[in-house]
N, C-alpha and C positions, 0 to 999 in steps of 0.2 A: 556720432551719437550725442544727444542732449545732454548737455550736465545733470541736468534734473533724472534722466534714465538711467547715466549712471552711478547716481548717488543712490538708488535704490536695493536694497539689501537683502539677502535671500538666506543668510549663515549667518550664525555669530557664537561666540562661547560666553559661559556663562560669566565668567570674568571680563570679557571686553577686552580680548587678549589676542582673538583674531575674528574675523570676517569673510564675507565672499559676498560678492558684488552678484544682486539678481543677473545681472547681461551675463558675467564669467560663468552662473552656474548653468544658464542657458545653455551654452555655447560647450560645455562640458558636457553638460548630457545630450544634446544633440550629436557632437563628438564622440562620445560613446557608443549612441544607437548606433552610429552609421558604422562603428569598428564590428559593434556585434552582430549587425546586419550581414555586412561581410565574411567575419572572420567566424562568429560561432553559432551563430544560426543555419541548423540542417539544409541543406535545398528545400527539403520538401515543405518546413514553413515559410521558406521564400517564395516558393511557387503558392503557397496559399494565399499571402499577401499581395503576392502579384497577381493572383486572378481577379481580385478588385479591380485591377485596372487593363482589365485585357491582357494580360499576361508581362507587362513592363516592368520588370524591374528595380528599372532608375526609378519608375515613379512612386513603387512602392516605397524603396529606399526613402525617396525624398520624401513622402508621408510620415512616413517611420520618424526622422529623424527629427522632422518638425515637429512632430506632438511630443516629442520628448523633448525638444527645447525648450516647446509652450508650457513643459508640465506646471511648472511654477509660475503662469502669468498671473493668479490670482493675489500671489503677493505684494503684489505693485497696487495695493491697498491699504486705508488708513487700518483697516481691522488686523491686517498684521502688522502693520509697521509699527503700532502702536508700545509693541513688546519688547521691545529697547529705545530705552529711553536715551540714550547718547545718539544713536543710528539714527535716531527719528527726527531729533534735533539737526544732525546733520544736513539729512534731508528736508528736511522745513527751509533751510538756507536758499533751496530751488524754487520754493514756492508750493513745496511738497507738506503740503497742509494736513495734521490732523483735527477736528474738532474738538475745542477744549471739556465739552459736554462728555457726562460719566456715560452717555446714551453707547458711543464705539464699545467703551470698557465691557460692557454690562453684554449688548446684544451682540461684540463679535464671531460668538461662538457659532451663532445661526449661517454665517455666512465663512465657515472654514476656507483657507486657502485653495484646497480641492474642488468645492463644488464653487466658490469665488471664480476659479478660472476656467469652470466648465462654462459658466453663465459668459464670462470676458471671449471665451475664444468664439463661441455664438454667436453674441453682439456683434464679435469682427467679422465673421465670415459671411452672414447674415448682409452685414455694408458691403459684401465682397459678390454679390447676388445669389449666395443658396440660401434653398427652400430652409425655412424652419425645421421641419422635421432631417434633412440631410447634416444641418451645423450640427444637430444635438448629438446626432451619430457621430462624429467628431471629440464635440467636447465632453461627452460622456467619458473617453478614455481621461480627460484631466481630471475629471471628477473622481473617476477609481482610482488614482495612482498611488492614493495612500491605503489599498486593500479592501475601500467598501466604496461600491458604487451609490451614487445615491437613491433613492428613491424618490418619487415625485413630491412627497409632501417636502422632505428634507429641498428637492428643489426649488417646490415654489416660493419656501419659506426665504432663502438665498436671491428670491430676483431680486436684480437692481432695482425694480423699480418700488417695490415694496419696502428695501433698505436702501436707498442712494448714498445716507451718510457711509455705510462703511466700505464703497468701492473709492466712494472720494469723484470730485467733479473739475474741471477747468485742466491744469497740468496734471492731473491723476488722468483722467480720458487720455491725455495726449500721449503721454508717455507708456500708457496702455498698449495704445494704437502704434507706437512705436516702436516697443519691444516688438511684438508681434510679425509687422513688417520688416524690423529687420532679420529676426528668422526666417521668415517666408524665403527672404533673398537671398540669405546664409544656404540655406542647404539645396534651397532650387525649386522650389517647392512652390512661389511665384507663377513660374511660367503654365505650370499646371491647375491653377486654379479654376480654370474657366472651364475644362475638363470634367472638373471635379464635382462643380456644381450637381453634376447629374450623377453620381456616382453611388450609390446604394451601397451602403457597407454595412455585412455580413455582420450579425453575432459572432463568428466565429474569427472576425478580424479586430471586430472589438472588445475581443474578450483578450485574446494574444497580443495584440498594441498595446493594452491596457497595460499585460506581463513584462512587457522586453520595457516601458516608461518606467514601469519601478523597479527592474533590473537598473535601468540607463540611471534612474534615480542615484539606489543606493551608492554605486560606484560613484559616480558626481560628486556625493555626499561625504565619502570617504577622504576626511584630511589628512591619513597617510599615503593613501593614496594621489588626492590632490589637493595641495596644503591651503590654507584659510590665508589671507592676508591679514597683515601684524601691524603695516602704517597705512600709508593714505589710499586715495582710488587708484588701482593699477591702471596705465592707459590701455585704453580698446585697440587690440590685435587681434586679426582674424586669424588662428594658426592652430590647427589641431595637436602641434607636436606635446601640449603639455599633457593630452589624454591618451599619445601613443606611448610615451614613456611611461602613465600610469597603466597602463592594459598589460604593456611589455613585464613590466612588477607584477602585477597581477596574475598574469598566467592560466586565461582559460582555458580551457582543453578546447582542441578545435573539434570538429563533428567526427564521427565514426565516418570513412568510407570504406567499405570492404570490398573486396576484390575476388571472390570463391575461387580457388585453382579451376584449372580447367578440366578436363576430362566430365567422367558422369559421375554418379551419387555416390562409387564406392571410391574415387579418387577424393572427393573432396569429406566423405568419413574418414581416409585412414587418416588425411591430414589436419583434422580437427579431434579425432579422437581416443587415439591410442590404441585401434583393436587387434588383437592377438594378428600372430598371423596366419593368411588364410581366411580370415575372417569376413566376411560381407556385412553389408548392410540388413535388417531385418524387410519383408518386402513392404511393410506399410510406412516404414522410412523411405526406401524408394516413393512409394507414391504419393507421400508428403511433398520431396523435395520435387517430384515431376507437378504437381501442382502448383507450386509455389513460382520454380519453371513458366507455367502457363498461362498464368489468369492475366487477364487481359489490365487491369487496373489492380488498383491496391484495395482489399475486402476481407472479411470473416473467412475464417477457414478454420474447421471446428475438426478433432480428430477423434476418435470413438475407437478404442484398442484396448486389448486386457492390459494386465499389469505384467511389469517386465517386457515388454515389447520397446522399449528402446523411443516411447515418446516424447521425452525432453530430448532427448539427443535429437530425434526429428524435428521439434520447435528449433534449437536455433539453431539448426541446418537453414532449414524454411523464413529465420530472423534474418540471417544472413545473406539471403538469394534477396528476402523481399529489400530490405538496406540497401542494398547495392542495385539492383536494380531502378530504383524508384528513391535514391537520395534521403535514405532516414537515418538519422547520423547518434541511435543510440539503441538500447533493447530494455523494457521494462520487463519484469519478472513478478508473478501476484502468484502465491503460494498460502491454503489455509490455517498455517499455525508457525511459529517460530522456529522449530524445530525441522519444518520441511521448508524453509526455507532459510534457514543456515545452511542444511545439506544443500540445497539448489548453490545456494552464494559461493561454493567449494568448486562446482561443475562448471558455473560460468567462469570462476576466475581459470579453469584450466583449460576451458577452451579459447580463452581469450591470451589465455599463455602460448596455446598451438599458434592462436593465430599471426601473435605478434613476433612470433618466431619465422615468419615469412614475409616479413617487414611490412605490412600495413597498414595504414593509416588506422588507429584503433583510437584516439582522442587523448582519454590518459584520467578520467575522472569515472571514480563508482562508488557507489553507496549499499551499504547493506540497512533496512529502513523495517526494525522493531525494536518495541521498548527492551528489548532484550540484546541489541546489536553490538553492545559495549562490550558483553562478556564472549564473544565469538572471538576467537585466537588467532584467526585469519583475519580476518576486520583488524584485530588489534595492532596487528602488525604493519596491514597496508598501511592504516593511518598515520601511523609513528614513518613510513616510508614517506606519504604523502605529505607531511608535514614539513621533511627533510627536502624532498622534492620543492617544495613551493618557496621556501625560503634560500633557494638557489643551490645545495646542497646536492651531490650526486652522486653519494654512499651508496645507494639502494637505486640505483638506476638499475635496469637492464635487470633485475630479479622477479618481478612480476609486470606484464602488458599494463597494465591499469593499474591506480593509487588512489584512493580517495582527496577530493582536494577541498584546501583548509577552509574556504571563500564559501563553498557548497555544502557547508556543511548546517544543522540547527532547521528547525520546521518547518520553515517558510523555502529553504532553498537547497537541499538535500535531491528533492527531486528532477532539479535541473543538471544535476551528472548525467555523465553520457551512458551510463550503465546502473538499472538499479533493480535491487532485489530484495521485496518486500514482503511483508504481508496483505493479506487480501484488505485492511480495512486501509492504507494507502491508497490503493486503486479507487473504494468505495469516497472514501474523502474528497476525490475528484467532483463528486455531483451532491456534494453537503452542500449547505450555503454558512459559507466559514470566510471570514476574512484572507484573503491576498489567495484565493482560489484558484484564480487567476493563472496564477504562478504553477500549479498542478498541471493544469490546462498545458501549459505553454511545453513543459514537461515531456507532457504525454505526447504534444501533438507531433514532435519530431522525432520519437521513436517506433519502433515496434514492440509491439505487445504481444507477451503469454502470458494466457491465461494456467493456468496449472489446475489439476481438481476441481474443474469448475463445477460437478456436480456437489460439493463441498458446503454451497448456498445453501440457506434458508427462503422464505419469500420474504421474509424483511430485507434482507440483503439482497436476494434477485429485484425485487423495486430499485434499489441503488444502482444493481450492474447493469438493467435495460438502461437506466439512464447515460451513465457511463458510455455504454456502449453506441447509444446515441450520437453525444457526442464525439468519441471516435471515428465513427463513420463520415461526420459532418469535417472532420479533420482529414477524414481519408487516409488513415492509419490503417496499417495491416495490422490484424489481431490473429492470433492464433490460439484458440481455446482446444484445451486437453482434456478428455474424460475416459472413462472404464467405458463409461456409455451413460446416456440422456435418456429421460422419459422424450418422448415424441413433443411433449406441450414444450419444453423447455429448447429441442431445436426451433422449434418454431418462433419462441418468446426473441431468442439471445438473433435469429434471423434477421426479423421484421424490427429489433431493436436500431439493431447496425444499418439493416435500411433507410429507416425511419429519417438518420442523419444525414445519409448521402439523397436525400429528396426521390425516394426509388420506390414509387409502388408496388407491392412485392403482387406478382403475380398466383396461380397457382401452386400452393406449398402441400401439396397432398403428397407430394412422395419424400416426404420427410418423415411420414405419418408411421406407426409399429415397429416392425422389426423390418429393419431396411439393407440387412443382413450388417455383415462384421469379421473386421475389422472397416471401419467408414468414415469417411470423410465426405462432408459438407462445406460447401464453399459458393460466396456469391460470387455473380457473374452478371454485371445490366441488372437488370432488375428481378431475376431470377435466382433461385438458387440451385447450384447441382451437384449431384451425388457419387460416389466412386466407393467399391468394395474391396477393396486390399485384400491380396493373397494372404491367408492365415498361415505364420509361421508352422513350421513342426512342432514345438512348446506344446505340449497338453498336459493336465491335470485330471485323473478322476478323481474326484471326492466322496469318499462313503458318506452318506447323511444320515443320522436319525436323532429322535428326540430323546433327554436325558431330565429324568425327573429333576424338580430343584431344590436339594437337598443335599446336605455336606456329605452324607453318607455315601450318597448313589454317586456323587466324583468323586469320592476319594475312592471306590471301588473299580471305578473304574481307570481310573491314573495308575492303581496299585498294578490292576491287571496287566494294563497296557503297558507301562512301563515298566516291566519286571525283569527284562530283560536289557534295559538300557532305552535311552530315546530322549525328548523335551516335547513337552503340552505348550500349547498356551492357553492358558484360561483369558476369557476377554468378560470381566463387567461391564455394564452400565453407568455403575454408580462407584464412587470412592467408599462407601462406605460397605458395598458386597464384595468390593475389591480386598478392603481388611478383614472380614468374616471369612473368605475362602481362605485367603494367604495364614492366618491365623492357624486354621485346621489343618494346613496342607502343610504348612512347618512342623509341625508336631508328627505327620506322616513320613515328610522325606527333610531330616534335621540337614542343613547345611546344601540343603537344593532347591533353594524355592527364592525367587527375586520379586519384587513388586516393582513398579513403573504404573505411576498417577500423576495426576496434576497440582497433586497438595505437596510438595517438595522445592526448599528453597533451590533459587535459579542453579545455584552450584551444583545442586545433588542432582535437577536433574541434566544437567550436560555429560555429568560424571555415568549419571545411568544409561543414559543414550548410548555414551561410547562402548560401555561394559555393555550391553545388549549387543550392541554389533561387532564388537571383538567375539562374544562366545556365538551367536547365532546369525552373523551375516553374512556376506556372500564368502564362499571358498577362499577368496584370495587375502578378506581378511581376517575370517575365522579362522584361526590358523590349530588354535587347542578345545577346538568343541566340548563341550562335558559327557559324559556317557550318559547324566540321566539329569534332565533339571526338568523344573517348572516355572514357568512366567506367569505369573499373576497380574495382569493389567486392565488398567481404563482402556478408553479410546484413543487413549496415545501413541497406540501403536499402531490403529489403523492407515494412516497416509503417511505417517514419520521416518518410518525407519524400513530397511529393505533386511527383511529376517526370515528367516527358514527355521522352521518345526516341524515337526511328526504327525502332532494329533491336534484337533483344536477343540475347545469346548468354550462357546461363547454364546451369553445370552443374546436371546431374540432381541432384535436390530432390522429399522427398514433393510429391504433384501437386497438394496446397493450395498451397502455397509458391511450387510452380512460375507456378500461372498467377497469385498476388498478383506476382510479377519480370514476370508478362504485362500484369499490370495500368499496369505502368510503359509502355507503346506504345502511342501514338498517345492520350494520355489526354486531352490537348485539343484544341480547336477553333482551330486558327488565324483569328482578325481580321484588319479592316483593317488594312495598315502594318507587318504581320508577316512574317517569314520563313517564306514558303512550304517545305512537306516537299520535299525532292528528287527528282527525278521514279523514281529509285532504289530510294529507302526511302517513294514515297506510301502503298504499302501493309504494314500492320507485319509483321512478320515475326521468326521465335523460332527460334534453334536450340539444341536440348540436345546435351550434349557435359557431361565427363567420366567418360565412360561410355564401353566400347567395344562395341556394337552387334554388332559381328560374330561375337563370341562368344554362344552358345545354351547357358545362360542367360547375358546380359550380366554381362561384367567390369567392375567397380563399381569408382571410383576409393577407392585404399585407405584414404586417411585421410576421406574423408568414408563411409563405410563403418564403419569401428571407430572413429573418435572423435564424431561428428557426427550422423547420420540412423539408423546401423544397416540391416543388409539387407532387413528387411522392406517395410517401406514405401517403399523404393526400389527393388526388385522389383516392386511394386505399380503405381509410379508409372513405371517405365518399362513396365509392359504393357501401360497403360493408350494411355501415349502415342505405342507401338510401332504400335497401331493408326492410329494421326491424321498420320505423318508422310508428308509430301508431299501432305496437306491441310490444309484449316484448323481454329482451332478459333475457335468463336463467344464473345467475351464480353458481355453475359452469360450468354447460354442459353445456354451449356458448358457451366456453372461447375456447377450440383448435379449433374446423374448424371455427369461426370467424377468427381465428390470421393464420392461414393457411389458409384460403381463400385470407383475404387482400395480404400476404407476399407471395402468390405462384405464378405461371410462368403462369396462366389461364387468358382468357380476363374477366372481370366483368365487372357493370354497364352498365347504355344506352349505347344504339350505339351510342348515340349523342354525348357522351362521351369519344368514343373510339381514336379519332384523338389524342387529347390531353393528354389522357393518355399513348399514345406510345412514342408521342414526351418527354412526363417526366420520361418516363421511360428510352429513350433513355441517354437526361443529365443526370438520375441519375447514369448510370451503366460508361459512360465517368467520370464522377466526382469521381465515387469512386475508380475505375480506378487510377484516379491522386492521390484521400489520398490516397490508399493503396501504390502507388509509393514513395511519399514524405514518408510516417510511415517507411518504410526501412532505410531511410538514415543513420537513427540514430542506427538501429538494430543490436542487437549482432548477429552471425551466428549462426544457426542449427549445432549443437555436430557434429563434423568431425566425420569420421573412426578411430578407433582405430592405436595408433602407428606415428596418426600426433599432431606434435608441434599446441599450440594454438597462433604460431608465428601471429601478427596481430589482434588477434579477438576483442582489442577494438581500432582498426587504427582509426583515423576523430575523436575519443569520444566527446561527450557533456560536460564535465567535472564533475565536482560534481552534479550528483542528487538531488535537493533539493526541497521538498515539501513545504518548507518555505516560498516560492517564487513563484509569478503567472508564471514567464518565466520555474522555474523550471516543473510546473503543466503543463506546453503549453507545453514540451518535450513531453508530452506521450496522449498528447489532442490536435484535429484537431485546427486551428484556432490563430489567435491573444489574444494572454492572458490578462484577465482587471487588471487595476492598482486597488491596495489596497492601502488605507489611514488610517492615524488616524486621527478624527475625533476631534477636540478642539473647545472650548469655548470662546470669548475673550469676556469679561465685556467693560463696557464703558468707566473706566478707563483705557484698553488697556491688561489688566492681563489677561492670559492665564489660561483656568480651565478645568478638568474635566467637563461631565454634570451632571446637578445638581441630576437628577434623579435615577443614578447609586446608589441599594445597597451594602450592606457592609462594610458601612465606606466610599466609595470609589467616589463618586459625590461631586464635586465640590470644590474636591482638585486643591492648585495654581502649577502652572505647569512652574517650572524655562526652561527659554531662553538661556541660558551664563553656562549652568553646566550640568551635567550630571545627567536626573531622578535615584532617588531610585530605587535597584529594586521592594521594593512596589510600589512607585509610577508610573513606567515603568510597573508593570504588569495589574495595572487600566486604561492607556492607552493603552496598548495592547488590554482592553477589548472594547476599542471603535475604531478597527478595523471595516473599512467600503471598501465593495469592490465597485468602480465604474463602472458603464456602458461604453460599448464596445467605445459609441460614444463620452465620454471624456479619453477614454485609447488610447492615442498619445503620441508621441514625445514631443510635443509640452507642453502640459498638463503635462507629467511627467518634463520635465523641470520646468516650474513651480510651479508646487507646492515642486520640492528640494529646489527651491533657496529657498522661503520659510520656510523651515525645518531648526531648529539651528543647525548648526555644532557638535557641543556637543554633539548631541545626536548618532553621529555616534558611541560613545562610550561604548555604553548600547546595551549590546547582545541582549534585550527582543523587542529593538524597533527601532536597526538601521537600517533595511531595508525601513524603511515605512516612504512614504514622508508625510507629516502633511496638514491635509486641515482646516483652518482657518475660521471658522463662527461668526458670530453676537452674542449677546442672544439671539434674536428670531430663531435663526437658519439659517439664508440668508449665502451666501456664494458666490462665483464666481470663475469658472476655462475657460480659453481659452475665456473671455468674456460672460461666458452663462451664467446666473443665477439661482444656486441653495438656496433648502432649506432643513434641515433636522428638522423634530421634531419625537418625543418618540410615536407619534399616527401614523404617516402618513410612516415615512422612509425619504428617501432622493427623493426630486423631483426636475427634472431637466427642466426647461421652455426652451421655443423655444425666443427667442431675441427678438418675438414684442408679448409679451406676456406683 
């Protein structure tokens, strides 16, 4: 190597206290690729990588490793070198010139190292005889490594030949062209070039090359990991060993391989899931995992089954067959709310506990991925494990399969564990156009995915998941999407999505079309898709239905009645604020029986109420002292969260999916020995809909869940549906598809009298989604090009960082205005700021400095009294105020500087924008109207 090549410079500290020589950091991150190529890259994105080139390998390998050594040729530039002034001197000594003109200073910015070296690896490969269009496919990956690819204008602005001063000419070309070839030679990458010329590479190899270069990066990057030089040029050794002693420190998790025991479906249940004994499988778990069994390639497999039927257990039965057979060395988890998936994040780490109990290669990396993940007690603990774990420690070995690890952890690289269980705007984030997107991608593509509650969408958010799913497909990922059951359009949509990405013209989809009977499963196949009806367990539900005026009077009459003898309701609102008007009246009926569960309740209260819901009303094994007579007062948080049994339900009108998942809550278990028998009252379940007034033709739809909430359509829908059914029953689960298929189909229902008005709401509904579905682009990555096109532009306009931390970041991939989050404080009479008092763990009623920076103990006990606000104090206006509020300081503290602080009494009083609130530990936060 030329002196002048390796006097050129790619690291430095700000003190000039150490360095790294552009060649070394080369030769590191090439050195890296080719460990993670090997070592923790799944097969199945090796096999992706390798179908660019006929299925080789080596030659992937050799790709790989070379554009990650190239990442940094654009450095080998007067426009960066310019930025140490000692370095650059040094380098001048070669003949490594920069121009003394302010021109470099001023315009280096146009020409970044990133798209510098997209343009350099071009030029060479271009002398090397490929076509124009094939280098750019290439040097595209340099161009994104720093998480935004560019765009053409950003390109053209970067050519050389437009800026020649800041690539630099005479020994800057040479040692350009030097660097370069000696990569080429380095990893083998040479002999293939002539190969390559003709080689069409895939959006979806330059999306994942682009990943594993800025994975190979940051590692490179890492001076603890691989230290900076402190005196002069180290001499040029070819020798990987300094980057296997940094991986060996490092510690990635290698890929998941699972191994399913042998036998059939119920050998490989008992051995993953603890069931009684005697126990089988449910039969549409059977015909999950016989599917899964079957399909010929890796594709969509959508499952359609009531609740309680044992669907998760059947996903990653079906995660596990598809892993192991087909090399996918992780499992993604998408769940719609925090809450179902914390519970989810309990289920996986126990079957991952079965599994690793049969000595499996299970990897050893997992993430649990919402803003809420901190305060989960499981999570808290793997981590403090994982943490032990990485820094060579082996206290906590062998206590859980999986650890979260310390390297994977933070926004950008959370999703590259081998295990991860999120919420659904995770998944969504995948097809934002957000910087180091990339990295999601690279993510997704080596694992398997469930989907959970997929009918849980909006059409804002189904815009994001066909996309998603698109690319999935184009990855050749197994997905397994979950539901109660699907309108007919939405099998069709999430179908032809997944097709879309595997280049598979979907044939004939008419028998996805109504009621395709149920329990069901859809799955592709080629270019088709095909169907299967699963035996209906024994499981049935009748439910008495009818309608209940909407008036405190007429429930409390009837709670009184029905409950006179013992029992629990739940009441299910719309809205938080009918949720406080019922629970108000109903405490004054049954004093010392009545609970509320809403969304207005700091983080702590509600995990605290979760668990108290399901210690008194979940399933037999851990309800253990049921109450003789309560009432649940709830939002919507009880509908997919928590797995609870009641008596009676009384819940306002709600599309008629929704409705009968609040049905799903009645009579969901089997009373045992030693139990509290159902009342002879409530032995049979029984549902009344209400807020709604029935007596008008078309019914008068209560206002605020109407214009802020559900909208008229589908609540028109869903009360015609169930206009028919009252003072009958309905069956679960052979209701459940042609009800949801009646409501959601393209058929007139309901009275004529009714029919004016529901055309007219059918009409705005299909203009409005119209408009989401337009606005959900804006932000949208594109559908995987043709092969042999540059991903020039594909995150042009981007959003910036993705962040789930953040309500504005949640609003990127959610229809709507985003609510302000708070922290919630204490002030005494004295004026001292405190925790409340009532928080366990130590953690209530801690004093809470103004002028300094919280502990992180102290910062993550205010974290836990996170409080999200309602829509109608999330303003401008509001948010201004309550920053100015917030002390300075605390901008300081990673755990709580986003969140502006909302200031209370002891009693709980409070005030934002003039309005008066209050929060207490019973109630939540209530917000009064000004002449109240």
């Amino acid at each position: 190597m030329s002196e002048a090549a390796r006097s050129v410079w790619a690291k430095s500290t700000d003190q000039h206290g150490g360095w790294l020589p552009l060649w070394k950091h080369m030769d590191d991150a090439a050195d890296v690729a080719s460990a993670l190529f090997d070592r923790w890259l799944p097969p199945s994105v090796v096999r992706l990588f390798a179908k660019e080139f006929d299925g080789d390998t080596v030659q992937a390998r050799a790709a790989i490793a070379f554009l990650a050594g190239v990442h940094d040729l654009g450095k080998a530039t007067p426009a960066f070198a310019i930025q140490d002034v000692l370095l650059a001197q040094r380098m001048a000594q070669h003949n490594l010139r920069i121009p003394s003109t302010t021109f470099v200073l001023h315009a280096r910015s146009v020409a970044h190292h990133s798209v510098a070296g997209h343009h350099l690896l071009m030029r060479w490969l271009m002398a090397k005889g490929f076509p124009q269009p094939i280098a750019r496919t290439w040097g595209v990956v340099l161009g994104g490594h720093h998480g935004v690819l560019p765009d053409s204008e950003a390109e053209n602005a970067a050519n050389p030949r437009h800026v020649r001063k800041l690539y630099g000419d005479g020994v800057w070309e040479t040692v350009q062209v030097e660097l370069a070839e000696r990569m080429a030679d380095r990893v083998g990458a040479t002999r293939w070039l002539g190969r390559w010329r003709d080689v069409k590479l895939s959006a979806q190899f330059q999306v994942l090359a682009t990943a594993v270069v800025i994975v190979s990066d940051w590692i490179a990057s890492n001076d603890e990991l691989l230290p900076f030089y402190r005196e002069e040029l180290p001499q040029v050794a070819d020798s990987s060993e300094r980057v296997r002693q940094a991986l060996d420190k490092l510690r990635l998790p290698a890929p998941w391989q699972p191994t399913p025991p042998g036998g059939g479906v119920a050998e490989l249940f008992a051995a993953r899931f603890d069931l009684p004994d005697g126990a089988r499988p449910y039969p549409v778990q059977e015909a999950v995992c016989e599917v899964a069994r079957s399909m010929p390639e890796p594709g969509l497999l959508i499952v359609e089954a009531p609740m309680g039927e044992g669907k998760t257990e059947a996903a990653l039965a079906a995660a596990e067959i598809a892993a192991g057979r087909w090399g996918f060395g992780g499992l993604f988890v998408a769940l719609p709310t925090q809450a179902t998936s914390d519970a989810m994040f309990h289920r996986v780490i126990r079957w991952l506990d079965a599994m690793g109990s049969d000595d499996q290669q299970i990897g050893g990396a997992v993430t649990l991925s919402h803003c809420k993940a901190r305060f989960n007690r499981l999570f808290q603990g793997l981590m403090r494990a994982g943490w032990l774990r990485d820094i060579g420690r082996d206290e906590h070995e062998g206590r859980h399969a999986v650890v979260p690890h310390s390297w994977m952890s933070g926004r950008n690289k959370a999703q590259l564990a081998n295990f991860t269980v999120s919420t659904f705007d995770q998944l969504l984030f995948t097809a934002l156009k957000s910087r180091h997107v990339m990295l999601r991608h690279l993510g997704l593509a080596g694992k398997v995915v469930v989907l959970d509650e997929i009918h849980a969408y909006d059409a804002f958010m189904n815009s994001y998941l066909t996309k998603v799913l698109t690319w999935l497909g184009a990855y050749q990922v197994p997905v397994v999407a979950l539901s109660a059951t699907l309108p007919s359009d939405r099998r069709r949509a999430l179908v032809e999505a997944y097709q879309r990405g595997r280049e598979k013209t979907c044939g004939d989809l008419s028998q996805l079309d109504g009621d395709i009977g149920y329990p069901a499963l859809i799955w592709t196949e080629g270019s088709s898709a095909r169907t299967r009806v699963a035996k209906a367990s024994s499981r049935c539900t009748s439910v008495g239905v009818d309608f209940l005026d909407d008036d405190l009077d007429t429930l409390i009459s009837v709670l009184r009645d029905a409950l006179s003898d013992g029992g629990t309701a739940l009441v299910v609102r719309n809205t938080v604020r009918r949720v406080l008007e019922a629970a108000t009246r109903l405490e004054r009926e049954f004093p010392g029986e009545v609970t509320l569960a809403h969304s207005r309740f700091i983080t702590a209260d509600r995990m605290r109420k979760d668990n108290e819901l399901l210690d008194m009303f979940g399933s037999p094994q851990r309800a253990l002292r049921r109450p003789y007579r309560h009432v649940v007062v709830a939002s919507q948080v009880v509908e997919q969260s928590l797995d609870i049994d009641f008596d009676i339900l009384v819940t306002d009108l709600a599309p008629i999916d929704l409705v009968l998942q609040r049905m799903g809550r009645l009579h969901r278990h089997e009373r045992g020995v030693g139990q509290i028998e159902r009342p002879p009252k409530v032995r049979s379940a029984r549902a009344f809909i209400t807020g709604v007034d029935f007596e008008q033709h078309p019914p008068r739809l209560e206002q605020a869940t109407e214009r802020y909430v559900y909208g008229t359509h589908f609540l028109l829908r869903s009360a015609a549906v169930l206009w028919e059914r009252f003072g009958k029953t309905i069956e679960l689960p052979g209701d459940v598809a042609p009800l949801v298929q009646q409501a959601y189909g393209p058929d007139d229902i309901g009275p004529v009298e009714w029919r004016e008005a529901m055309a007219a709401a059918r009409q705005t509904w299909n203009e409005r989604t119209a408009a989401r579905e337009e606005r959900a682009t804006q932000f949208q990555i594109d559908a995987p090009t043709k092969p042999g096109k540059a991903i020039i532009g594909w995150l042009s306009a981007h959003a910036g960082e993705a962040d789930e931390d953040t309500a504005k970041g949640q609003g990127q991939v959610r229809d709507g205005a985003p609510s302000l989050e708070v922290l919630l404080v204490y002030e005494d009479a004295s004026g001292q700021w405190h925790t409340p008092m009532w928080l366990d763990g130590g953690r209530g009623g801690l004093p809470i400095p103004r002028e300094d920076v919280p502990s992180d103990d102290l910062a993550e006990a205010m974290a836990a009294c996170a409080l999200r606000l309602p829509l109608t104090l999330s303003n401008p206006d509001a948010e201004e105020e309550l920053k100015h509020a917030t002390p300075p300081a605390w901008k300081a503290s990673r755990l709580i500087r986003r969140l502006p602080v909302l200031v209370v009494d002891g009693d709980g009083n409070g005030q934002i924008n003039n309005r008066r609130l209050r929060y207490t530990v019973e109630r939540g936060l209530e917000v009064f109207d000004s002449d109240e």
